[in-house]
N, CA, C and O atoms as a MOPAC input file, in Angstrom:
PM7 MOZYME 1SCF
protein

 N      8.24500 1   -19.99100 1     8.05700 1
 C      8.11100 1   -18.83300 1     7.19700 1
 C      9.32000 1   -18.80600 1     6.25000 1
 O     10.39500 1   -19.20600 1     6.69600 1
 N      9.26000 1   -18.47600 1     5.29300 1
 C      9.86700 1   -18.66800 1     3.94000 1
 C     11.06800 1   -17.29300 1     4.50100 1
 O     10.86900 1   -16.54300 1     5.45700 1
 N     12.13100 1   -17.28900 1     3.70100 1
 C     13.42800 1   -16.20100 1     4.23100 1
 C     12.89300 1   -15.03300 1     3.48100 1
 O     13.09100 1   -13.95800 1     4.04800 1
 N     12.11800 1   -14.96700 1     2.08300 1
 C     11.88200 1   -14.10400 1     1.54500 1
 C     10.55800 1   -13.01000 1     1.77200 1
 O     10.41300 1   -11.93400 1     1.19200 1
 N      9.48400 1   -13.73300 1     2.97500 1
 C      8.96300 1   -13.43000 1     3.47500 1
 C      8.79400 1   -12.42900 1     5.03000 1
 O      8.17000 1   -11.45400 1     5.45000 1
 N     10.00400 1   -13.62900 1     5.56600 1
 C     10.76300 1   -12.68000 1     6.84600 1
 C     11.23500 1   -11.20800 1     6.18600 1
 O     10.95800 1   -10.11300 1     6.67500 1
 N     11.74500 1   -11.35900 1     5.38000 1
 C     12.60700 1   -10.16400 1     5.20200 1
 C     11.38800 1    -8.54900 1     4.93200 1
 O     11.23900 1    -7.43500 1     5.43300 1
 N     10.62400 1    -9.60100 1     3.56000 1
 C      9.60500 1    -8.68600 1     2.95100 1
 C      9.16300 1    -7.79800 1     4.55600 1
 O      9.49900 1    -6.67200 1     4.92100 1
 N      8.36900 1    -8.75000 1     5.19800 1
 C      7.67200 1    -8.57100 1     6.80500 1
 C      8.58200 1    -7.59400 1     7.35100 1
 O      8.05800 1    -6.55000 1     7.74000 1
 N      9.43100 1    -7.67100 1     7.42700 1
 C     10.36700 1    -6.41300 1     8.15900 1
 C     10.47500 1    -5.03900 1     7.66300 1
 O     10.51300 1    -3.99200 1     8.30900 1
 N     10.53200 1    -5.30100 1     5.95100 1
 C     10.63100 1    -3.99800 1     5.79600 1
 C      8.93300 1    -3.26600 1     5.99700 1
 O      8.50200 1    -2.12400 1     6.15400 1
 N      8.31700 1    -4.67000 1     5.88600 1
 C      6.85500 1    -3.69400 1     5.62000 1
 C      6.94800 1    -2.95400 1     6.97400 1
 O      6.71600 1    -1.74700 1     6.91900 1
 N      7.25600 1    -3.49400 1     8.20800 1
 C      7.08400 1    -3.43700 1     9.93500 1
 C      7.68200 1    -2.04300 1    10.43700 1
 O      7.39500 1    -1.43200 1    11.46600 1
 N      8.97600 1    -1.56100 1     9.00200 1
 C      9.72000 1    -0.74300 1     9.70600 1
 C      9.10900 1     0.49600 1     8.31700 1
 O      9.68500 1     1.58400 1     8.33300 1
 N      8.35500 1     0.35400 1     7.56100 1
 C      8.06500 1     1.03200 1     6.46600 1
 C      9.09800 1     1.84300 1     5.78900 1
 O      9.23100 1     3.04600 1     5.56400 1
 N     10.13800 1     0.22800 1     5.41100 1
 C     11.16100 1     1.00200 1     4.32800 1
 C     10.53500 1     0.00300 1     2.56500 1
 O      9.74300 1    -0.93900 1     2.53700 1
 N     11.01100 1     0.44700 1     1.74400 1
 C     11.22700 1    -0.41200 1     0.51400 1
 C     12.26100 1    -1.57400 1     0.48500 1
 O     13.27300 1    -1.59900 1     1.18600 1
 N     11.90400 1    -2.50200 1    -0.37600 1
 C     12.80600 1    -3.55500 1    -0.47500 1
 C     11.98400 1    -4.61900 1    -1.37100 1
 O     10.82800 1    -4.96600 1    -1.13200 1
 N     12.80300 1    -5.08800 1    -2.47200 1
 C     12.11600 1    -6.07500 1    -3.46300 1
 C     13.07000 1    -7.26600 1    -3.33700 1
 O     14.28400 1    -7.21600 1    -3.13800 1
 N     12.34700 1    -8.27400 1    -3.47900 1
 C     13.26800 1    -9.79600 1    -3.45000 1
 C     12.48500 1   -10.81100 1    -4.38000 1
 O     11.59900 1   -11.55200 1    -3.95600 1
 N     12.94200 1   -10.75700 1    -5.78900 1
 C     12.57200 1   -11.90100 1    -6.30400 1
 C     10.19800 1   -11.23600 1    -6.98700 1
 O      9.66800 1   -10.25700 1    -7.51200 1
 N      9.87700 1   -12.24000 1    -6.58900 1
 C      8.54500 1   -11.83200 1    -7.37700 1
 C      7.60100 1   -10.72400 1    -6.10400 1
 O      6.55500 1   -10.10200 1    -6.29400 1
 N      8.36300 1   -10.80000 1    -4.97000 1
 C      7.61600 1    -9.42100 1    -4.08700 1
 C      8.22000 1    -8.29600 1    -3.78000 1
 O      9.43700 1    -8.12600 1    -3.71300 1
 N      7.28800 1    -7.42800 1    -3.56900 1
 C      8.00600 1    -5.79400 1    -3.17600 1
 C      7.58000 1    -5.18800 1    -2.24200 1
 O      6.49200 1    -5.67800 1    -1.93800 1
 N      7.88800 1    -4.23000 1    -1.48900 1
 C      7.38600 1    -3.71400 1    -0.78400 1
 C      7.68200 1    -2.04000 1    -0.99000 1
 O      8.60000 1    -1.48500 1    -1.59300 1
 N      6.70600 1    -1.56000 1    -0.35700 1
 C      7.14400 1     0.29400 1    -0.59200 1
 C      7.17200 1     0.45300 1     0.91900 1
 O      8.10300 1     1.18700 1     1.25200 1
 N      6.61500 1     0.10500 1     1.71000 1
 C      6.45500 1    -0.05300 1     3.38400 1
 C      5.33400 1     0.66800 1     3.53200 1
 O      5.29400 1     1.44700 1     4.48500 1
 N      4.19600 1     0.56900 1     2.63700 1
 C      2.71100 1     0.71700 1     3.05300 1
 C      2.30800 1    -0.48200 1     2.00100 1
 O      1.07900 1    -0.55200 1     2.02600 1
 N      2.73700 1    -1.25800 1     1.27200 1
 C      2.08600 1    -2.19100 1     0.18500 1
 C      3.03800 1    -2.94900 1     0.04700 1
 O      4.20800 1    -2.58700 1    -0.07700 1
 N      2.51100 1    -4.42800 1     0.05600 1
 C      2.90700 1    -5.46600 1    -0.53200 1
 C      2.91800 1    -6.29800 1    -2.10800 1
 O      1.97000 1    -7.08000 1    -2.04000 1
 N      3.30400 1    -6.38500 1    -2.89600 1
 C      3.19900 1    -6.86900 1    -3.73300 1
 C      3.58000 1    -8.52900 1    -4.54200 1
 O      4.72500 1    -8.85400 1    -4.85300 1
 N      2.73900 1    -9.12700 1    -4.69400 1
 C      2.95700 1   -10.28200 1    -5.13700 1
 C      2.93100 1   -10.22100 1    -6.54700 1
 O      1.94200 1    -9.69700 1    -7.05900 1
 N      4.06900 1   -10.77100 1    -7.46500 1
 C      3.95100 1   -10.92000 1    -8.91300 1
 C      2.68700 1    -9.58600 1    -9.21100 1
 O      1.56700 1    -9.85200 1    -9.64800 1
 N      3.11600 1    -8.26500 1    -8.89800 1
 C      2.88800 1    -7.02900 1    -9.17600 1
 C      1.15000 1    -7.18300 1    -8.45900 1
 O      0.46100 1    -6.20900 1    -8.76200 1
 N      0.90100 1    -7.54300 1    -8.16400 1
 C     -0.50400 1    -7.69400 1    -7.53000 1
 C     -0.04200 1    -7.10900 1    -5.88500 1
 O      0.97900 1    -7.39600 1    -5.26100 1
 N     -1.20300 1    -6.18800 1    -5.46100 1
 C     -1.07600 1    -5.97400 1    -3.90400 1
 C     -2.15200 1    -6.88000 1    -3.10200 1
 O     -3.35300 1    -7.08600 1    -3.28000 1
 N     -1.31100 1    -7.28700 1    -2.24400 1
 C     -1.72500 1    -8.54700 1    -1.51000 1
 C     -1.78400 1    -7.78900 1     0.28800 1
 O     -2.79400 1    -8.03500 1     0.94700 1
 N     -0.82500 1    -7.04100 1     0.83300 1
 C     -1.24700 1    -6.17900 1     2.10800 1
 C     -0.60000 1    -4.98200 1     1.71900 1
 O      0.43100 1    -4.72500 1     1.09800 1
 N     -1.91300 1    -4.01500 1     2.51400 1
 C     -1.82100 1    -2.85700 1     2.28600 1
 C     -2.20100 1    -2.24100 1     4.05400 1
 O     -3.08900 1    -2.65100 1     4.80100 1
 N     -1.17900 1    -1.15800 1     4.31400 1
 C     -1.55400 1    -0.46600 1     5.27700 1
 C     -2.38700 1     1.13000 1     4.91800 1
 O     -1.90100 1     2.03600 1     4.24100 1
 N     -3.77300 1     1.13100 1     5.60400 1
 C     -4.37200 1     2.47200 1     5.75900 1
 C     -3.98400 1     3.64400 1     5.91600 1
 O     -2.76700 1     3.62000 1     6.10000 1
 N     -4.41100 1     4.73600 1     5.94300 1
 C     -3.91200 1     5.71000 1     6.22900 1
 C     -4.28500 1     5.84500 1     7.86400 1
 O     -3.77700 1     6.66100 1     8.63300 1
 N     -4.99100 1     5.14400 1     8.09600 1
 C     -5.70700 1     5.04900 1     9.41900 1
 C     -4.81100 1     3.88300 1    10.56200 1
 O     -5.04600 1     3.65900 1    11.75000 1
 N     -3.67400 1     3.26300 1     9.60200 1
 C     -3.26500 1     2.11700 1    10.32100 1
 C     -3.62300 1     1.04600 1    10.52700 1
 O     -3.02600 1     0.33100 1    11.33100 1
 N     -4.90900 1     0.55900 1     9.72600 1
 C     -5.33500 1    -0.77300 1     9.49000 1
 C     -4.90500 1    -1.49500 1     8.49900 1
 O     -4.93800 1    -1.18400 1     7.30800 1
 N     -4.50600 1    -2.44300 1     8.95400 1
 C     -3.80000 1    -3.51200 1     7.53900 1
 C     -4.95300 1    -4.03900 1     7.48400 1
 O     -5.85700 1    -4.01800 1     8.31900 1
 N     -4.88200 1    -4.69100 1     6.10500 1
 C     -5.74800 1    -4.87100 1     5.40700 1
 C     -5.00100 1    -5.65500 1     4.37200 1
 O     -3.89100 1    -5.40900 1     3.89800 1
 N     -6.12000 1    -7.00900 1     4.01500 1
 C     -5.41300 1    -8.11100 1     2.81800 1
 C     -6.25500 1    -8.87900 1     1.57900 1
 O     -7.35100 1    -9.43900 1     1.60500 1
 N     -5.28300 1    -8.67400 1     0.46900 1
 C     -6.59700 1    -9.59100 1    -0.41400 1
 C     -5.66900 1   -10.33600 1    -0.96700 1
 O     -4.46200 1   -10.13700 1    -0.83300 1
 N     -6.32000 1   -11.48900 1    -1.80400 1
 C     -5.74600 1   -13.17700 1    -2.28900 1
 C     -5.54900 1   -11.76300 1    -3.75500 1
 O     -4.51400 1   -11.88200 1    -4.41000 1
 N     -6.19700 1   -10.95600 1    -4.02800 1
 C     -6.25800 1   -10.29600 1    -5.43900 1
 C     -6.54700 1   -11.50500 1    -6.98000 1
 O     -6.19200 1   -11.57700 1    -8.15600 1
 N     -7.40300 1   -12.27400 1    -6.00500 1
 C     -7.79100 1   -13.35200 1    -7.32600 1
 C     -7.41500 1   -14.38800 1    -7.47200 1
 O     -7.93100 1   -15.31800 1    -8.09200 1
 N     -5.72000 1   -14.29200 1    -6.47100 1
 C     -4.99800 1   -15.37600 1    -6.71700 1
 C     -4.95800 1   -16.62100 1    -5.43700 1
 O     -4.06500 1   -16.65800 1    -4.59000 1
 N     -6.07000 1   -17.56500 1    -5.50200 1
 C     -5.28400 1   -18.61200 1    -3.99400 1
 C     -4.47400 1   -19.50500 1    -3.84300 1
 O     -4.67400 1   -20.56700 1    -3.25400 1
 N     -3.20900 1   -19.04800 1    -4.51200 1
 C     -2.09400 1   -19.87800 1    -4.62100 1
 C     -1.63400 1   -19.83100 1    -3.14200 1
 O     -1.74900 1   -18.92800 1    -2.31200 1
 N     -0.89000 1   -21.48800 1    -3.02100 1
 C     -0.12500 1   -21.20900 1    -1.34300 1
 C      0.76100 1   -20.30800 1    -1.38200 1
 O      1.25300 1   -19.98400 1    -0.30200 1
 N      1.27100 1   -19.57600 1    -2.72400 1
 C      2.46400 1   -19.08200 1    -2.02100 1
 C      1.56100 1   -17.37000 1    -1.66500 1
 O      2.15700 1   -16.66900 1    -0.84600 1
 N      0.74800 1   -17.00800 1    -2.02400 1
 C     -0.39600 1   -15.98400 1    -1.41200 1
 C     -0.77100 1   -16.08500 1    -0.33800 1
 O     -0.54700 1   -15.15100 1     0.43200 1
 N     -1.42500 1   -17.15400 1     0.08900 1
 C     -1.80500 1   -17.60100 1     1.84800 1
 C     -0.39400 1   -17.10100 1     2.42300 1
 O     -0.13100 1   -16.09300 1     3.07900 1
 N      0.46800 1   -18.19400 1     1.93500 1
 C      2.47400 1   -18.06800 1     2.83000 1
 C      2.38200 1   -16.59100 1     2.85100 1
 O      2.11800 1   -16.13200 1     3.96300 1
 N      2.52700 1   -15.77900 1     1.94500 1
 C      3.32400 1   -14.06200 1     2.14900 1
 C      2.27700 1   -13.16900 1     2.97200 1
 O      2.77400 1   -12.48500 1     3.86700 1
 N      0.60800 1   -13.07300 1     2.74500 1
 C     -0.04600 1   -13.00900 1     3.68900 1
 C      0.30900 1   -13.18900 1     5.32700 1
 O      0.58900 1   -12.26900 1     6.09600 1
 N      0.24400 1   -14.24300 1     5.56500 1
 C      0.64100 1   -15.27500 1     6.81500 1
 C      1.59300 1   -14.42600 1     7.98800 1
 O      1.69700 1   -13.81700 1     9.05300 1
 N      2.13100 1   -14.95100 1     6.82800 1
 C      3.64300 1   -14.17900 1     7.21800 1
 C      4.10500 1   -12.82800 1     7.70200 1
 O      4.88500 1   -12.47900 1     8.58800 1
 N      3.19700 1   -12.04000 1     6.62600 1
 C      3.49500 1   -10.49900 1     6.78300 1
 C      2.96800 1   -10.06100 1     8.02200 1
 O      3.54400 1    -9.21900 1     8.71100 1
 N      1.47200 1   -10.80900 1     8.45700 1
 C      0.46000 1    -9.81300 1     9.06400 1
 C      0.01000 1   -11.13900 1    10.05400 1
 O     -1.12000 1   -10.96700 1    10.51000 1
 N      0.59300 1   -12.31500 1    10.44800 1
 C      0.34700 1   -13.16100 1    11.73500 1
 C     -0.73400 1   -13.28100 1    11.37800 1
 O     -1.25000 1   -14.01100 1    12.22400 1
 N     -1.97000 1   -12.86300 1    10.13200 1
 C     -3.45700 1   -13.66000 1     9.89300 1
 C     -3.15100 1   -14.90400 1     9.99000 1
 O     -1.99700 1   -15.30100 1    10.14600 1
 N     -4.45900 1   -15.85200 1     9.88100 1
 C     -4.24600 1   -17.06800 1     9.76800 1
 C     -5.75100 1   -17.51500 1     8.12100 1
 O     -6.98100 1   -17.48400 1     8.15000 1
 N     -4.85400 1   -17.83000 1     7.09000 1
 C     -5.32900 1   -17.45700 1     5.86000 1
 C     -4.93700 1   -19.36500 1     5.02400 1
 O     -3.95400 1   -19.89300 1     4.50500 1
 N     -6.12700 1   -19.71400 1     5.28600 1
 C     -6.52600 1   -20.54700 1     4.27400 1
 C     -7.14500 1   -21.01500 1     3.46300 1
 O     -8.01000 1   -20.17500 1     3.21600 1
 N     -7.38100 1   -22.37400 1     2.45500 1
 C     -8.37400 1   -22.51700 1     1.72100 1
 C     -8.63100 1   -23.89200 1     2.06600 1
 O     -7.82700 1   -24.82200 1     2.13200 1
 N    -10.51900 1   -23.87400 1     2.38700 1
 C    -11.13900 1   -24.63600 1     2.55000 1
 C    -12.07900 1   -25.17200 1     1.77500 1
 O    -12.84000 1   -24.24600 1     1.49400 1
 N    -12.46500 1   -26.20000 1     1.25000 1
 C    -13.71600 1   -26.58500 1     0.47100 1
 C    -13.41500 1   -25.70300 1    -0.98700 1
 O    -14.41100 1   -25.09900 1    -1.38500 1
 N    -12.60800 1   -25.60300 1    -1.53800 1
 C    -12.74300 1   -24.41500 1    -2.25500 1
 C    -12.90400 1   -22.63800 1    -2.32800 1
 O    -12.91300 1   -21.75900 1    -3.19000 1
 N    -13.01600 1   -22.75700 1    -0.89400 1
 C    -12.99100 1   -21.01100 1    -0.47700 1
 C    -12.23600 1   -20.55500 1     0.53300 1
 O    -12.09000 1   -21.06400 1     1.64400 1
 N    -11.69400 1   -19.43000 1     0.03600 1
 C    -10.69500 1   -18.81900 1     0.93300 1
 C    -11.05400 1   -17.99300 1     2.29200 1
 O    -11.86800 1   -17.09600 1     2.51000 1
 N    -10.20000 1   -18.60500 1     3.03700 1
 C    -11.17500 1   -18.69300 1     4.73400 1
 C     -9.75900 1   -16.94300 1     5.38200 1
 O     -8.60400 1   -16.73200 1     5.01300 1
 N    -10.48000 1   -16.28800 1     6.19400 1
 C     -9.41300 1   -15.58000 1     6.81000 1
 C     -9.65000 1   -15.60200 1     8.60500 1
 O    -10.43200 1   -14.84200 1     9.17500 1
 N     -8.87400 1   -16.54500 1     9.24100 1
 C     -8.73300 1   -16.50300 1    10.37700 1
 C    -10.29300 1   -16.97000 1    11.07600 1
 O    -11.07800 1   -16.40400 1    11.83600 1
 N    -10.26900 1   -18.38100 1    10.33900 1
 C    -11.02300 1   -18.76600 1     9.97400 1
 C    -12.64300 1   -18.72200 1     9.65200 1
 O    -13.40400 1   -19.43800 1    10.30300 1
 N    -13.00000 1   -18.08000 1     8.89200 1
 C    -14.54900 1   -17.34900 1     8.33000 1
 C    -14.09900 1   -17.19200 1     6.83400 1
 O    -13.09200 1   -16.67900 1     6.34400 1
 N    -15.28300 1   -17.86200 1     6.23000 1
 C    -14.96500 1   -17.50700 1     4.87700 1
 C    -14.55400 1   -15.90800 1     3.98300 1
 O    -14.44500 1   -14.89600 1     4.67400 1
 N    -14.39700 1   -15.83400 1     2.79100 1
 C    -14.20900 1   -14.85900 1     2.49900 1
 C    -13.86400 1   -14.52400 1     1.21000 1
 O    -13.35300 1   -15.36200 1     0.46700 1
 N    -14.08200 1   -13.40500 1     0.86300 1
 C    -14.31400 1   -12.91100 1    -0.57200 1
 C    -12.58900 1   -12.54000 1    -1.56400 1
 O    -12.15800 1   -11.38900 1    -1.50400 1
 N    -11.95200 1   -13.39900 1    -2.22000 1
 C    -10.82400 1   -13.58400 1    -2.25700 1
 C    -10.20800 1   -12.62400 1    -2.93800 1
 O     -8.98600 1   -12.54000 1    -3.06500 1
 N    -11.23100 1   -11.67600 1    -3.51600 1
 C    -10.90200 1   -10.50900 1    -4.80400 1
 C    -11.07000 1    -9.39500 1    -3.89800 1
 O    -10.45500 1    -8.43200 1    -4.35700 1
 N    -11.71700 1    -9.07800 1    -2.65900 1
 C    -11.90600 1    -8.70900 1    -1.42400 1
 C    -10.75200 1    -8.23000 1    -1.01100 1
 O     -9.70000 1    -8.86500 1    -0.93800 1
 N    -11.01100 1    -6.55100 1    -0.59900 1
 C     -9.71000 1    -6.13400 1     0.85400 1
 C    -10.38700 1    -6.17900 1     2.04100 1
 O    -11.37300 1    -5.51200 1     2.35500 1
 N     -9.69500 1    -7.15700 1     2.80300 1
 C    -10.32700 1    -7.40700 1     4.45700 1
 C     -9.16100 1    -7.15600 1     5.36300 1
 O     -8.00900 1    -7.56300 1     5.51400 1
 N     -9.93900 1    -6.35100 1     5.86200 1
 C     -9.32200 1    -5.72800 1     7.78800 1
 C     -8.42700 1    -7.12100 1     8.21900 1
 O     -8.95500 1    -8.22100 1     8.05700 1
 N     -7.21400 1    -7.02900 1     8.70700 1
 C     -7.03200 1    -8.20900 1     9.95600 1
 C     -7.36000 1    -7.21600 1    11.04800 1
 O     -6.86300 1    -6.11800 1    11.30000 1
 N     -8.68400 1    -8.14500 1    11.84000 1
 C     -8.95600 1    -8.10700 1    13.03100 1
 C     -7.77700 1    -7.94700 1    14.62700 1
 O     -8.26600 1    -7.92700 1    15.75600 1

């Protein structure tokens, strides 16, 4: 896991703010290059989308944040492994 990721992951874990470089966090949302990539519910379900983008470094901060297991297969973006809709907010199970 990338250092900038650990860190992001913590603050999301302890729901403080903290920005490093192209991500942010408020400690309910993640942000990639201003795109939200995990978001916590009001209900307490995290919840994640590629937001369009399936770059590795999207899978990596995903990954990372929320222990999914988030890749791309054949051309489509798989979550823990089952395909999936990449513009899509999906539950981690």
């Amino acid at each position: 896991m990338r250092t900038i990721t650990s860190q992001i992951r913590a603050a999301f874990e302890t729901q403080t703010a903290k920005r490093i470089g192209n991500t942010r966090t408020d400690g309910q949302t993640v942000w990639l290059h201003g795109n939200p990539i995990v978001r916590r519910c009001a209900d307490g379900i995290v919840e994640v989308s590629w937001a369009g983008w399936e770059t590795t470094t999207t899978r990596e901060r995903i990954s990372g944040i929320t222990g999914a297991r988030v890749n791309l297969s054949k051309r489509s973006s798989h979550l823990n492994g089952k395909p999936c809709d990449s513009t899509a907010w999906l539950a981690i199970a």
